[in-house]
TORLUM-515289 format. One line per 4 residues: number of its first residue (from 1); for each residue y, x, z of N, C-alpha, C. Coordinates in Angstrom, 2 decimals, padded with zeros to 5 digits, always signed. Layout:
TORLUM-515289
NUM = Y,X,Z,Y,X,Z,Y,X,Z; ...
***
This chain:
TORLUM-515289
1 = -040.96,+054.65,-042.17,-041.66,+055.89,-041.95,-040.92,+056.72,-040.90; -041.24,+056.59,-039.62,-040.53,+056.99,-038.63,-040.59,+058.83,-038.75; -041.80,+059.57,-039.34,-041.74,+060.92,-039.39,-040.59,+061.29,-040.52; -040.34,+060.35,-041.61,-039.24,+060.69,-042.47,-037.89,+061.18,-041.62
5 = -037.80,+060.01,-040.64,-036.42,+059.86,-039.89,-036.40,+061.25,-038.81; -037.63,+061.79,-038.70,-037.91,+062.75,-037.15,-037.69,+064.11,-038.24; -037.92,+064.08,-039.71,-037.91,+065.34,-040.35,-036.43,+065.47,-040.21; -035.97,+064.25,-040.56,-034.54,+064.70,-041.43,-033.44,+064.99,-040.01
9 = -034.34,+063.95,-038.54,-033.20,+064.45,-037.34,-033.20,+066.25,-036.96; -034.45,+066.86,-037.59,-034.44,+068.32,-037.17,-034.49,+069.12,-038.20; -034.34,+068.53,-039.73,-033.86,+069.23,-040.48,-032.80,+070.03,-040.66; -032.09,+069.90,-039.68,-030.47,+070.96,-039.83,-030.86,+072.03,-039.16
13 = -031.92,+072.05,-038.58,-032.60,+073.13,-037.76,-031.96,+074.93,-038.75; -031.98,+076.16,-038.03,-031.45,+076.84,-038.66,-032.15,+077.88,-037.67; -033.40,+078.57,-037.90,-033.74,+079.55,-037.03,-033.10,+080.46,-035.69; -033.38,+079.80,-034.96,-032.26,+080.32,-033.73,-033.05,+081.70,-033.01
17 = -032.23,+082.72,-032.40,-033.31,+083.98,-031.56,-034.48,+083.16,-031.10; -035.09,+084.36,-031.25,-036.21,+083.91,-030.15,-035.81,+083.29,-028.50; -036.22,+082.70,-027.85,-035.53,+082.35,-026.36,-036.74,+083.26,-025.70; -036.83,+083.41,-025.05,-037.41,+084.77,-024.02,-038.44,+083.62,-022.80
21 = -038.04,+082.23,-022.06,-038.85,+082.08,-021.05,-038.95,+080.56,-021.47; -039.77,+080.06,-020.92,-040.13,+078.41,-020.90,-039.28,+077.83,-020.12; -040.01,+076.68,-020.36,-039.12,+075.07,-019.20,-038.70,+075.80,-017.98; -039.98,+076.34,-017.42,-040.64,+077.05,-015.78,-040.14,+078.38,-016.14
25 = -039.18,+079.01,-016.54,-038.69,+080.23,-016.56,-039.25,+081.17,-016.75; -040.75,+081.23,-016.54,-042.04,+081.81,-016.88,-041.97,+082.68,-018.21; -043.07,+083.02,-018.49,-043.65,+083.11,-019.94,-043.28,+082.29,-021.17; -042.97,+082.88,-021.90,-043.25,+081.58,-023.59,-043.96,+080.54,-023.62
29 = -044.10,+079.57,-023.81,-045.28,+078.80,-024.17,-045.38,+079.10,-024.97; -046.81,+078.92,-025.30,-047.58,+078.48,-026.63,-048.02,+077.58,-027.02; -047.57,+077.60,-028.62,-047.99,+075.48,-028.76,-048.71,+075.49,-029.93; -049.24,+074.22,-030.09,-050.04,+073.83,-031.21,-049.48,+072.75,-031.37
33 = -049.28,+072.12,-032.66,-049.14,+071.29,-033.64,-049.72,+070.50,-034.20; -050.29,+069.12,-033.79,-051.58,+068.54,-034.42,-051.15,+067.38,-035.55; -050.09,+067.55,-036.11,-049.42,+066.54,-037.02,-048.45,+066.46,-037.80; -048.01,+066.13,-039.38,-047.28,+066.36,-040.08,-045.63,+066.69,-039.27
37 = -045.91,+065.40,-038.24,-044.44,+064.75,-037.93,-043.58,+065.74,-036.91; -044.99,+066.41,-035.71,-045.07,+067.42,-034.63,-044.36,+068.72,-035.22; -045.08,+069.06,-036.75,-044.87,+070.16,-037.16,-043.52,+070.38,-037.57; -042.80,+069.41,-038.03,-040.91,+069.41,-038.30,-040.70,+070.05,-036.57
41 = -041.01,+069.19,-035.30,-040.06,+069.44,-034.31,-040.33,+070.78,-034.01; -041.79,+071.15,-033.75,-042.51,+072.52,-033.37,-041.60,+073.64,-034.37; -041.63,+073.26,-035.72,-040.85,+074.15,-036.64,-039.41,+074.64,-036.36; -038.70,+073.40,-036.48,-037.25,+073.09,-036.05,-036.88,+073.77,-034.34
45 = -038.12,+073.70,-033.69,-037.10,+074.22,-032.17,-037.98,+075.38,-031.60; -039.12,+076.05,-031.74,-039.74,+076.87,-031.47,-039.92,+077.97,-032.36; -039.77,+079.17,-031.50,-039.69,+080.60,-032.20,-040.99,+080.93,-032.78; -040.79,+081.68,-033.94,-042.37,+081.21,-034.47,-043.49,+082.01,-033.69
49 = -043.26,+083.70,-033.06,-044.09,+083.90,-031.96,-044.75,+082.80,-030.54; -044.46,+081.74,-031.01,-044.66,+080.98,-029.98,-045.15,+079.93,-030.27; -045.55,+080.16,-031.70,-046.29,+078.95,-032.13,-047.73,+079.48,-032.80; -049.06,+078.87,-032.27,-049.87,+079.22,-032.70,-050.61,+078.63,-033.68
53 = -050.06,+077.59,-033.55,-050.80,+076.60,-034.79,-050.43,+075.44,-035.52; -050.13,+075.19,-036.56,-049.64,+073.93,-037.12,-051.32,+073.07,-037.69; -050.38,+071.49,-037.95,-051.32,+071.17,-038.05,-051.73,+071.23,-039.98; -052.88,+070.82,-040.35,-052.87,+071.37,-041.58,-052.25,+070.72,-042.37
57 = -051.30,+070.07,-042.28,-050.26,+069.08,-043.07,-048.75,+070.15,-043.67; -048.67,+071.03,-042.63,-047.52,+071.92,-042.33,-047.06,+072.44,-043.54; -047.72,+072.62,-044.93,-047.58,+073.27,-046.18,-047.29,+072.05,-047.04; -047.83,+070.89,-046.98,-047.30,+069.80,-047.53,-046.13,+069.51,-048.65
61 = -045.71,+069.14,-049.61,-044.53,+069.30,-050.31,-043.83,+068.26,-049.48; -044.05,+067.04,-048.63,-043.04,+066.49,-048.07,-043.34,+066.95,-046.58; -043.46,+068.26,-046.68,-043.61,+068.87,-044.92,-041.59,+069.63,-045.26; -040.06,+069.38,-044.49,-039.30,+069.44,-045.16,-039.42,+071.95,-044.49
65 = -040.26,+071.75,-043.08,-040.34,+073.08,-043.15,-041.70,+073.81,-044.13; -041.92,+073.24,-044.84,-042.75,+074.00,-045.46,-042.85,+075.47,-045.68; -041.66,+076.04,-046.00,-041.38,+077.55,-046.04,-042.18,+078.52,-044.95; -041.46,+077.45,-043.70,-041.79,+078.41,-042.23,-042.79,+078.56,-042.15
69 = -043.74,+077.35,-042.81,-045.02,+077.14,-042.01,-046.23,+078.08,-043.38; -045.56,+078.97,-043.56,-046.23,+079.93,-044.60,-047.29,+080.84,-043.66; -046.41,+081.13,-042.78,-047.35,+082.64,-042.25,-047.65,+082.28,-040.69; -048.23,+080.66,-040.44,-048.23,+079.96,-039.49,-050.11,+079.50,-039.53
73 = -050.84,+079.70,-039.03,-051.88,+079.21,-038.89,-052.07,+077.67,-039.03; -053.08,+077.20,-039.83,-052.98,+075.50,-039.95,-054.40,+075.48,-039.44; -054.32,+074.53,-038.74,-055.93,+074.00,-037.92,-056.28,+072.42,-037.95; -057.15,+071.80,-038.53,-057.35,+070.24,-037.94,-057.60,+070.08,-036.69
77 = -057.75,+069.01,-035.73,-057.50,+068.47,-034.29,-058.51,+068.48,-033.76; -059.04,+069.66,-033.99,-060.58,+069.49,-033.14,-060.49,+070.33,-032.01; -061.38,+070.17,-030.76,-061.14,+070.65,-029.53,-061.51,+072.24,-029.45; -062.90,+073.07,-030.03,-063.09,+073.96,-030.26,-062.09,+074.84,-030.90
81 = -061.56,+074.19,-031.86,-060.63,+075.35,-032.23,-059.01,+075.38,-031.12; -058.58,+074.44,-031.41,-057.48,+074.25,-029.98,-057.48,+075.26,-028.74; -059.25,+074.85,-028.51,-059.84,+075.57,-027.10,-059.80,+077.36,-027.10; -059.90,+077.65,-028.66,-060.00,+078.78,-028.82,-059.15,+079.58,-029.37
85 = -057.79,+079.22,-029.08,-056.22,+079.42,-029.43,-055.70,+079.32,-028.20; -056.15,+078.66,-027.17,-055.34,+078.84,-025.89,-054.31,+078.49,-025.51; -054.05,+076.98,-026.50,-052.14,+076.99,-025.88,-052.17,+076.93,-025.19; -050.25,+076.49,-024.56,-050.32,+075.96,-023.05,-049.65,+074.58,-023.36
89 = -049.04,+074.34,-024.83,-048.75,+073.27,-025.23,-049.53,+072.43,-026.41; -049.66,+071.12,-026.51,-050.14,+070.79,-028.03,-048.54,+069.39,-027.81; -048.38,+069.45,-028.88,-047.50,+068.59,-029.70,-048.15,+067.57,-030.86; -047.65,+066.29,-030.45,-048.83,+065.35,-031.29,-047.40,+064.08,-031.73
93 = -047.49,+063.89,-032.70,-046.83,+061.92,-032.66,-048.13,+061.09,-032.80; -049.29,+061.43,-034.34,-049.88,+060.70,-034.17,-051.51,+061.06,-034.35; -051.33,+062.58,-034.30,-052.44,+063.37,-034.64,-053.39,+063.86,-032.97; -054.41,+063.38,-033.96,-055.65,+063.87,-032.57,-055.97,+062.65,-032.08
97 = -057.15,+062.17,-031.82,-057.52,+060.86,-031.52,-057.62,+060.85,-029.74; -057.94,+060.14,-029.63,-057.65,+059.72,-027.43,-058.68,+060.50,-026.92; -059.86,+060.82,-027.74,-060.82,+062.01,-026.80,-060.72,+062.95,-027.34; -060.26,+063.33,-028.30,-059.49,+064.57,-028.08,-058.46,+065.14,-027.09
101 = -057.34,+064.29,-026.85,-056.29,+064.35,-025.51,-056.66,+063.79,-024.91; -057.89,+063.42,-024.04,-058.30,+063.35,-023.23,-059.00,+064.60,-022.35; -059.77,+065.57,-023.74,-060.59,+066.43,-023.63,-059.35,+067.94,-023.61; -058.39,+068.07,-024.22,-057.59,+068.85,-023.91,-056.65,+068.90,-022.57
105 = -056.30,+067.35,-021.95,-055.85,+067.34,-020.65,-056.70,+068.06,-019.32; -057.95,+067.55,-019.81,-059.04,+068.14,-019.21,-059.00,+069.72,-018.75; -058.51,+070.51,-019.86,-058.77,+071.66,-019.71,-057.16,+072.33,-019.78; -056.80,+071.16,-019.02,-055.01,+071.43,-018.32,-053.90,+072.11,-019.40
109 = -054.35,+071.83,-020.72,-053.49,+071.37,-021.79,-052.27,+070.84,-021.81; -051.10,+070.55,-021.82,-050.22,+069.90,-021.22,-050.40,+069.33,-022.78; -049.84,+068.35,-022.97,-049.67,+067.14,-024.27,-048.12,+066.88,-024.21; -047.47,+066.55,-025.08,-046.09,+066.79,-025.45,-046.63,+065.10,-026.67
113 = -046.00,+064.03,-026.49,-046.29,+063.08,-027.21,-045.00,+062.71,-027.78; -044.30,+062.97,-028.65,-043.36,+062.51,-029.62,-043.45,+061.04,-029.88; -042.12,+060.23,-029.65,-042.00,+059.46,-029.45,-041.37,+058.53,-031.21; -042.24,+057.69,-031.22,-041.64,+056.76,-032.73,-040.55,+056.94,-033.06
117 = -039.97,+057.00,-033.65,-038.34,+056.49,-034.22,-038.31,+055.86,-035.30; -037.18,+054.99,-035.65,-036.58,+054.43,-036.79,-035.69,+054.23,-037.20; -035.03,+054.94,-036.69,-033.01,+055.48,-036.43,-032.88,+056.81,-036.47; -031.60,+056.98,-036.93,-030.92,+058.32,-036.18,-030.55,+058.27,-034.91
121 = -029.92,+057.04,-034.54,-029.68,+056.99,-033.33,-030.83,+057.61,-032.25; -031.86,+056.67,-032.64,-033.12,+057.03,-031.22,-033.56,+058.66,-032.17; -032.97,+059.54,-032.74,-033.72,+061.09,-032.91,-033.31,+061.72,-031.95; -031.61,+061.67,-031.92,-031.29,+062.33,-031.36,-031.60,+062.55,-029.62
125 = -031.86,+061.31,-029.07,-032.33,+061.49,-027.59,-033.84,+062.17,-027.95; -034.75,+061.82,-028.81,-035.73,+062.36,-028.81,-036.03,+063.72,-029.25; -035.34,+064.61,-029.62,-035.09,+065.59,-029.69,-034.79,+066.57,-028.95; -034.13,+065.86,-027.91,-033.73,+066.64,-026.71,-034.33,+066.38,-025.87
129 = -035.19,+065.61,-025.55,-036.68,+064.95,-025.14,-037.81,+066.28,-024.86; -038.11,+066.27,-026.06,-039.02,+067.21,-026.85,-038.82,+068.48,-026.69; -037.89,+069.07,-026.66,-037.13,+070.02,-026.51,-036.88,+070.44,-025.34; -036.79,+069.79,-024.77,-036.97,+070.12,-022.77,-038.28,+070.29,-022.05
133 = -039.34,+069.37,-023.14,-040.61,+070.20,-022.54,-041.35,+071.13,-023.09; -040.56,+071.54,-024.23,-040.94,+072.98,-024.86,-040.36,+073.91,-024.35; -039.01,+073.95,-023.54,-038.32,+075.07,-023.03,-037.50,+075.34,-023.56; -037.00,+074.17,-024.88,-035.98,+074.76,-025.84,-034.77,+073.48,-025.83
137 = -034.11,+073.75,-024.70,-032.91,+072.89,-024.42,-031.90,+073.63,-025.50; -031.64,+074.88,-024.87,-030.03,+075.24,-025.80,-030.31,+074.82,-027.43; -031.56,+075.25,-027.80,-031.56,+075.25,-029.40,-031.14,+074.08,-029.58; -031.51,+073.28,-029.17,-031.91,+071.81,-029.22,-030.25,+071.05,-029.17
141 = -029.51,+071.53,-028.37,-028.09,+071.18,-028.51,-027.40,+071.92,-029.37; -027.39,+073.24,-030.44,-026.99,+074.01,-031.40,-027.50,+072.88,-032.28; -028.30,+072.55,-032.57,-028.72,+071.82,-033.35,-028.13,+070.25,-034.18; -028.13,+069.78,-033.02,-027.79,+068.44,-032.55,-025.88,+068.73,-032.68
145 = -025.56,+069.35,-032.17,-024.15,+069.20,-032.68,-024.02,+069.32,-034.32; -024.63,+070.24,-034.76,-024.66,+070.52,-036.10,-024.97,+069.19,-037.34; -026.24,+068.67,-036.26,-026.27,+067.21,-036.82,-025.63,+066.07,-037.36; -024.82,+066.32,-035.94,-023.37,+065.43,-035.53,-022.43,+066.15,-037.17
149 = -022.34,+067.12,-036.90,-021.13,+067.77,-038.19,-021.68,+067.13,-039.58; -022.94,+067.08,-039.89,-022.90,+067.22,-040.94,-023.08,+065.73,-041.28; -023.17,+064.76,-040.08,-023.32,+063.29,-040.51,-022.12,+062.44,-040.44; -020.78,+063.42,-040.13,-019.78,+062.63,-040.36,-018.97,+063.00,-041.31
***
């Protein structure tokens, strides 16, 4: 269960400030969440003003942020509602079918595709992966060292 392994690589997660600009130095992004597995990383590295939507898995008893995702909007993967939230990000591992991200690229959506794992080893690059096209490098290394601490 590769989302087991993706919860528990961003489970040390520990609410960090808000970060102020994106990847592009710009504005915040805004992201959506279309999947149990999305919703750990989205949880774990994004400020919650900056998250507009989880997916409806996010409350889950094996969702491990469940807490966060209290006062977090939950939506299923449909394009209308997506469309009518406005991210500028969606975050997926395995949620949302191909015309759906097809139909959100369309409307210059950027897609953020989380990559399998079945290691700790492969989290940690993917984390910082993920994390670079959300705009959230530093968290993402606070994190990841912390990882490191608590797995040796």
């Amino acid at each position: 269960m590769a989302c087991l392994c993706v919860g528990a690589a961003v489970a040390w997660a520990v609410r960090l400030p808000p970060r102020v600009v994106s990847a592009a130095g710009t504005q915040p992004l805004k992201v959506i969440s279309l999947d149990g597995c999305a919703d750990q990383y989205v949880l774990g590295l994004v400020p919650r003003d900056q998250i507009l939507a989880l997916s409806d898995r996010a409350r889950l008893p094996d969702s491990y942020f469940r807490e966060r995702a209290a006062t977090v909007r939950r939506i299923q993967p449909r394009l209308e509602t997506i469309l009518a939230l406005n991210p500028d990000v969606v975050v997926r591992t395995w949620g949302g079918d191909l015309n759906l991200i097809k139909a959100l690229e369309k409307h210059h959506i950027r897609i953020v595709n989380i990559n399998d794992i079945t290691n700790y080893d492969q989290a940690k690059p993917e984390l910082f992966r993920v994390a670079k096209e959300l705009g959230q490098e530093a968290g993402a290394g606070v994190e990841a060292r912390r990882f490191d601490r608590a797995m040796t």
